[in-house]
C-alpha positions in Angstrom: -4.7 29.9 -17.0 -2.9 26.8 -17.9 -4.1 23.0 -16.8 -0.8 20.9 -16.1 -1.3 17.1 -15.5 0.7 14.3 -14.2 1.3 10.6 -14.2 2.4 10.7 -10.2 1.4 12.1 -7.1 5.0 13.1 -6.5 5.4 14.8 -9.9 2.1 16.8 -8.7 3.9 18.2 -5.9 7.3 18.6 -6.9 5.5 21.0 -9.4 4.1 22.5 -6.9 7.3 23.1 -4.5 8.9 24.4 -7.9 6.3 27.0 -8.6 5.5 24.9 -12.1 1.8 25.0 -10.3 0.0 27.2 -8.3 -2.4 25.1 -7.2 -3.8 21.6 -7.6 -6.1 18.7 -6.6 -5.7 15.4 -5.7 -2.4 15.8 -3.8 -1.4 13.0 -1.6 -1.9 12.9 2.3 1.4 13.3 3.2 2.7 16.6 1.2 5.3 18.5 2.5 3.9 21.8 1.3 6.1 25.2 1.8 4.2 27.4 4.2 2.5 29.6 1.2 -0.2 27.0 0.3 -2.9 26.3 2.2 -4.8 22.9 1.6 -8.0 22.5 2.1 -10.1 18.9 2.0 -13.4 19.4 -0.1 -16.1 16.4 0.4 -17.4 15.6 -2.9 -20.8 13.5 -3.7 -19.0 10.3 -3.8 -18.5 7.6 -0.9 -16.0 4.7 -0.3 -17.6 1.2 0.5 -15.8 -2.4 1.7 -18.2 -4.0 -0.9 -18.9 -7.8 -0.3 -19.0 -9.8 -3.2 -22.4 -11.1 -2.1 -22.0 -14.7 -4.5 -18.5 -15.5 -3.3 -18.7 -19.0 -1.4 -17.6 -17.3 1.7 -20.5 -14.4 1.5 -23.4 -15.8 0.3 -24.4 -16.0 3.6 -26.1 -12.6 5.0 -25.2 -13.7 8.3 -21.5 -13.3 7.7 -21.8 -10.4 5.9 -23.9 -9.1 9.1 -21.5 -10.3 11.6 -18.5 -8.1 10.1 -21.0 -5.3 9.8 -21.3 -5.4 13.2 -17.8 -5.6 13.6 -16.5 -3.1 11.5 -15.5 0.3 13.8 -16.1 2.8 10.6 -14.7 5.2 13.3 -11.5 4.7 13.6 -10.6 3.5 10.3 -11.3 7.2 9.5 -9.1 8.3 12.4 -6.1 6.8 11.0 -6.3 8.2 7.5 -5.6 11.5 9.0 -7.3 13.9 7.4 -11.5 14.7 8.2 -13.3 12.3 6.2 -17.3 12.6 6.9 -19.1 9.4 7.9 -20.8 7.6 5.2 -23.2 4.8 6.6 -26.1 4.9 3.7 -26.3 3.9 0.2 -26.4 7.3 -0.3 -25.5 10.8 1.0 -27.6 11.6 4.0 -28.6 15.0 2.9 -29.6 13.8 -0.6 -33.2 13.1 0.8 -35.5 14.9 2.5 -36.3 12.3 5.3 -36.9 12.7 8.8 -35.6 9.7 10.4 -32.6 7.5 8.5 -31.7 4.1 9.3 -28.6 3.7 11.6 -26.2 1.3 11.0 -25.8 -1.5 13.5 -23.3 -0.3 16.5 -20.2 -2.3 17.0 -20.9 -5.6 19.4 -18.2 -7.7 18.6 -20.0 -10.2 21.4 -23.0 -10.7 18.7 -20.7 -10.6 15.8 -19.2 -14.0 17.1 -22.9 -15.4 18.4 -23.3 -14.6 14.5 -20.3 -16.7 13.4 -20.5 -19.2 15.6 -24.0 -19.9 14.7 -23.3 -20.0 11.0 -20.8 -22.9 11.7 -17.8 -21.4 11.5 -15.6 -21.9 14.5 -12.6 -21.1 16.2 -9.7 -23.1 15.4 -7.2 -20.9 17.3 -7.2 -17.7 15.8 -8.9 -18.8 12.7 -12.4 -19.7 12.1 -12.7 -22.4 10.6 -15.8 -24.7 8.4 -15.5 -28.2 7.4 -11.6 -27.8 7.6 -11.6 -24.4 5.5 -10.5 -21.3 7.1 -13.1 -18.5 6.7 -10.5 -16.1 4.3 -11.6 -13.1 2.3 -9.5 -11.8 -0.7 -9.8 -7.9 -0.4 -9.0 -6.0 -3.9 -8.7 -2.4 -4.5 -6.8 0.2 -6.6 -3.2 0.9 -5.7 -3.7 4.4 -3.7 -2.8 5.9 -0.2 -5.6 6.2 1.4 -7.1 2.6 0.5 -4.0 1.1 1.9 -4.5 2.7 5.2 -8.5 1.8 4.8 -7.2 -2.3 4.4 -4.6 -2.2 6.8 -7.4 -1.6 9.4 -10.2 -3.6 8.3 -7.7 -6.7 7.7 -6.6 -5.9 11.8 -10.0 -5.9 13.0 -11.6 -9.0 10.8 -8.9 -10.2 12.5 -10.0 -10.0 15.9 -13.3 -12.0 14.3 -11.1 -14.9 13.5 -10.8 -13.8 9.8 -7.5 -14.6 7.6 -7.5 -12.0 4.3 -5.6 -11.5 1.3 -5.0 -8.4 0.1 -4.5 -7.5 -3.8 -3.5 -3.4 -4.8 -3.8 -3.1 -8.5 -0.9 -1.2 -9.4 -3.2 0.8 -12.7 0.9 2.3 -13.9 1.9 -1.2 -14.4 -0.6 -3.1 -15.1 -1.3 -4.1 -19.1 -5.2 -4.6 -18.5 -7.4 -1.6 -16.7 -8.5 -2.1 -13.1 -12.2 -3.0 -14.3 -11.1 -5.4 -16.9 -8.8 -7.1 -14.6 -10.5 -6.7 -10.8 -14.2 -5.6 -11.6 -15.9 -7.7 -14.8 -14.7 -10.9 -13.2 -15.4 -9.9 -9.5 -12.0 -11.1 -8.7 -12.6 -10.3 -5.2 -14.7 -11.4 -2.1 -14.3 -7.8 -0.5 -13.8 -4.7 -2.5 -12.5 -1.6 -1.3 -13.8 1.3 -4.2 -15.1 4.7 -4.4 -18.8 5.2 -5.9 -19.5 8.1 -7.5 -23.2 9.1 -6.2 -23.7 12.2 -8.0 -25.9 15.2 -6.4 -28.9 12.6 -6.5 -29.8 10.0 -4.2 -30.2 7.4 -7.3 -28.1 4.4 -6.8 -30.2 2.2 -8.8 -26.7 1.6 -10.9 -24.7 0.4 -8.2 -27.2 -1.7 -6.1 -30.5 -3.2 -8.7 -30.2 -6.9 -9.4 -30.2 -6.3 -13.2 -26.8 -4.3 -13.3 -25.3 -7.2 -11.2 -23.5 -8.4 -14.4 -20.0 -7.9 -15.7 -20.4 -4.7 -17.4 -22.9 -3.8 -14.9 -22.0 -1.2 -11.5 -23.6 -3.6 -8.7 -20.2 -4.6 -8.2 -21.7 -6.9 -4.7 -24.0 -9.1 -7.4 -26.7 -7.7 -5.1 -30.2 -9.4 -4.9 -33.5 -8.6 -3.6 -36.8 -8.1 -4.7 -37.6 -5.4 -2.2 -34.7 -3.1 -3.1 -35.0 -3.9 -6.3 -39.1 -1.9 -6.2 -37.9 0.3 -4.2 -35.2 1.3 -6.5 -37.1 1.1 -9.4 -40.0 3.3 -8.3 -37.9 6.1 -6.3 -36.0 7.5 -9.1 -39.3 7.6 -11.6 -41.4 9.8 -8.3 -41.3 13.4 -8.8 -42.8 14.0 -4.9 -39.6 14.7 -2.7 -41.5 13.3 0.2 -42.7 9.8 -2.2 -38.8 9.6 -3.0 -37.7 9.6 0.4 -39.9 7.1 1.9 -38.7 4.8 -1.3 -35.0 5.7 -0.6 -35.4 5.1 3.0 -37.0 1.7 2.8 -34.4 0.5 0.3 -31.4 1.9 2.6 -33.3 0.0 5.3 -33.3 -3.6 3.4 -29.6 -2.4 2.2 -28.6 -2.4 6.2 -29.9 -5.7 7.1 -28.7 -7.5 3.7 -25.4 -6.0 4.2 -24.1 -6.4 0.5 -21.4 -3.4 1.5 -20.4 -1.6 4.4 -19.9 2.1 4.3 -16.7 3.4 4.8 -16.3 7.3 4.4 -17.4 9.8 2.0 -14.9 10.7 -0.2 -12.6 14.3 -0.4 -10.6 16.3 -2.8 -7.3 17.6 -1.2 -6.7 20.6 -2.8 -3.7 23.0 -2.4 -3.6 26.3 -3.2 -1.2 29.4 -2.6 -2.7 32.1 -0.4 -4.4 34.9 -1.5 
């Protein structure tokens, strides 16, 4: 067999359509296939997040980061991507652990979400919240790609509805001189950032979410804090005892849902097209 790769989604499937290829992954959403492939979407072990950037000015307060949580309808910002993405509520993948009962994310109550707001001094001016004459704005960063844009579009409509005004910043990586981490993730150029995590078949997120990779060559890309998840963390991936490491990775997903340093998004596919058999 013979690997092919390419610089654009488009060059992907023109070689496709051309019979340059007879299969491949990564193809775009919209891919006007002739009727001899069949595509199918594969769920990996890796999980899209709306991380918050948990020592930006406008997020070092937990209860803003809860009050978007609670606001945030995971649901149907899956539904308009348009393909089947799985729910992804956890720091983790669900079946990673052998646990009886998982934590639940909070349901959607817009009603508290504004009691939240409200409370934390930021009020309505309008549409806008507002704070000692500064609107409450989130910059939202993320990687130039088709199904993040749909992912923003959506969260940027319903933070909306909270009285939030955003930015939005898609790194273009084919234009760009510096690389997307260089640029976006050592300086935490962001308040919000829209980016896959690659989980792996373990439930060990230690890299992404332990206070001592919260650095700019570290993977806690929310500068996340706390003791508790911080032991937890430390002692799950060390236990041998399935049962041990699932009451470890529960509690920290526990403390992870009420500190709110990211909100769960969907877990992430491969579309892969292939001609039939």
């Amino acid at each position: 067999f013979e690997l092919h790769a390419y610089d654009k989604p488009e060059s992907l499937v023109q070689a496709l359509k051309v019979g340059d290829v007879n299969a491949a992954a990564g193809i775009p959403l919209k891919s006007d296939l002739p009727k001899q492939f069949v595509v199918n979407d594969i769920p990996l072990g890796s999980g899209v997040y709306a991380i918050f950037n948990t020592t930006s000015p406008q997020l070092t307060d937990v209860t803003i980061r809860q009050a978007i949580q609670k606001a945030t309808d995971t649901r149907l910002l899956r539904k308009n991507i348009g393909v089947p993405e799985l729910p992804l509520d956890l720091p983790f993948i669900p079946h990673q652990i052998e646990a009886t009962a998982l934590p639940q994310k909070p349901t959607i109550k817009m009603q508290e979400a504004n009691a939240l707001l409200e409370a934390a001094g930021w009020k309505l001016s309008g549409k806008v919240r507002t704070k000692d004459g500064k609107p409450l704005e989130l910059k939202i960063a993320a990687i130039k790609d088709e199904r993040y844009k749909v992912v923003i579009d959506e969260l940027v409509r319903q933070w909306k509805q909270l009285g939030i005004t955003t930015k939005v910043d898609l790194f273009d990586t084919t234009t760009n001189q510096q690389s997307f981490a260089q640029a976006v993730l050592q300086p935490r150029m962001y308040d919000v950032l829209v980016n896959e995590l690659v989980i792996g078949g373990d439930a060990d997120v230690y890299a992404y979410w332990h206070s001592s990779q919260a650095q700019a060559l570290g993977y806690n890309f929310a500068n996340y804090q706390n003791g508790i998840s911080d032991d937890t963390l430390s002692s799950a991936r060390v236990r041998n005892d399935p049962t041990l490491r699932a009451r470890k990775y529960t509690a920290f997903a526990q403390q992870w849902i009420s500190d709110a340093p990211a909100i769960g998004l969907f877990q992430s596919s491969m579309r892969y097209a292939h001609t039939k058999a």
